[in-house]
N, C-alpha and C positions, 0 to 999 in steps of 0.2 A: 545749805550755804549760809555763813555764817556775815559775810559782808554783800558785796555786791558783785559781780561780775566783771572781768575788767572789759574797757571797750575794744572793742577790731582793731584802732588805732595802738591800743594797750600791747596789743596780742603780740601787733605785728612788730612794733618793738623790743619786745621780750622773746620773739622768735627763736633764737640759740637757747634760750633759761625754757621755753618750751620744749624744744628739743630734747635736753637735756634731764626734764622732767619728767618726759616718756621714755624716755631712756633707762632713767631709774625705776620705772616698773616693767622693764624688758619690754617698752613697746617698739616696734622701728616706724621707720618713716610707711613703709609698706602695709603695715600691719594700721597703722592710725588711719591712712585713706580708707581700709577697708573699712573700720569700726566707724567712722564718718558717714560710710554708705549704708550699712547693714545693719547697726546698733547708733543710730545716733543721738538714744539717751543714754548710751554708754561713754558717746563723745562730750554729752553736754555735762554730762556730770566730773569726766577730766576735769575741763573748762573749770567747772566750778571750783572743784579741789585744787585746780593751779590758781583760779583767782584770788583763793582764801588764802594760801602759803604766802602769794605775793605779800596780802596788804598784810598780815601778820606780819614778816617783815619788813615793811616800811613804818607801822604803826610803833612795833618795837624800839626804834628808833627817835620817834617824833620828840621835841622836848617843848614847842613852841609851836602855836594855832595861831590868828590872825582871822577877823570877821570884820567887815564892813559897812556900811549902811549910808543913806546918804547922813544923815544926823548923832549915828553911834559909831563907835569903834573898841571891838573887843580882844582884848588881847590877853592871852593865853600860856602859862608856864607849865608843864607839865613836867611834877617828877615822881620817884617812887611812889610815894604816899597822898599827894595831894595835887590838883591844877589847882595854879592860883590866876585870879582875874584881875585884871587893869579895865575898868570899864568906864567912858567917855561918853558924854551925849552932850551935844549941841542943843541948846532951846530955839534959838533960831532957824526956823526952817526957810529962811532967805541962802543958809551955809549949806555947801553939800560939801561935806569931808571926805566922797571917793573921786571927787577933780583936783586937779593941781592947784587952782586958786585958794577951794576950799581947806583942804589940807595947810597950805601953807597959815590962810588963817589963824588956823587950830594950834600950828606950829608957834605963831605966833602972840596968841591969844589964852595961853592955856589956864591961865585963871581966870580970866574974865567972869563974871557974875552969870554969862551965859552958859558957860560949861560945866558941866558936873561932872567931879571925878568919882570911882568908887574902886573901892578893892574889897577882894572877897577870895576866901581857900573854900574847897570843899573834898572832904576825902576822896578818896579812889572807891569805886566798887571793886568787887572780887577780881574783874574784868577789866585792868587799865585800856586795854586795846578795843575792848566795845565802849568805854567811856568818851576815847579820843574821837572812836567814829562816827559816834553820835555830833558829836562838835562839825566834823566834817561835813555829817548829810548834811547838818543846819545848812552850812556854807562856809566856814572855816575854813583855811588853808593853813597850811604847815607851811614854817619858816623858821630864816635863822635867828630869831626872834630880836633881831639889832632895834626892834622899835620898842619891843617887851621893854627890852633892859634902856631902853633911852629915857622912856615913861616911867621906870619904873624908879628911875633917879630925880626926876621929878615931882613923883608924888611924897616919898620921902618926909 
């Protein structure tokens, strides 16, 4: 397995694209209970194969990350050839930038002598979509990156 597995909660949302997956290698609904009962590392390795297909395509996709912290805030552009970083840090640890007061601070504050901005590219490895999911496990989220490009008019 090449990512992680998706959750029960994942599964059972993507129900029909399961479906449909089993389907694509002639399996029925009939035939999947049985392989559940009788081979169920034949089940779990499905799982696996539909979990990898998923995040490949969603990864595929990603163009912008987004990480948090109470004092950092990292923000994330991903394109063909390189992610580039927008990175933030509070020295004040009275600020916590993942609350609404704090943030706003930040919003408001964004030169202050306590903040430090930093920007940084780094190539892609061979593997865009393992680079993005490493971002991920950290704690990254994917988004439409409206905060990317708002910071990123202001570091300018």
């Amino acid at each position: 397995m090449k990512y992680t597995r998706l959750t029960k909660e994942q599964f059972e949302e993507m129900h029909q694209e399961f479906i449909n997956f089993l389907a694509t290698q002639s399996i029925t609904a009939g035939e999947w209970e049985t392989i559940k009962k009788d081979k169920p590392e034949v089940a779990e390795q499905e799982l696996d194969v539909f979990s990898d297909l998923v995040w490949e395509g969603v990864l595929r996709q990603v163009e912008y990350l987004e990480h948090f912290s109470p004092q950092h805030m990292f923000l994330f552009k991903v394109d063909k050839v390189q992610i580039h970083l927008i990175s933030i840090e509070v020295e004040d640890k009275g600020i916590d930038i993942t609350n609404q007061l704090g943030y706003q601070w930040l919003q408001q504050n964004l030169m202050h002598d306590s903040v430090n901005l930093y920007t940084s590219s780094k190539l892609i490895n061979e593997d865009r979509n393992a680079d993005i999911f490493a971002l991920i496990k950290q704690g990254a989220t994917i988004t439409k990156g409206e905060l990317y490009e708002w910071m990123a008019e202001k570091v300018k």
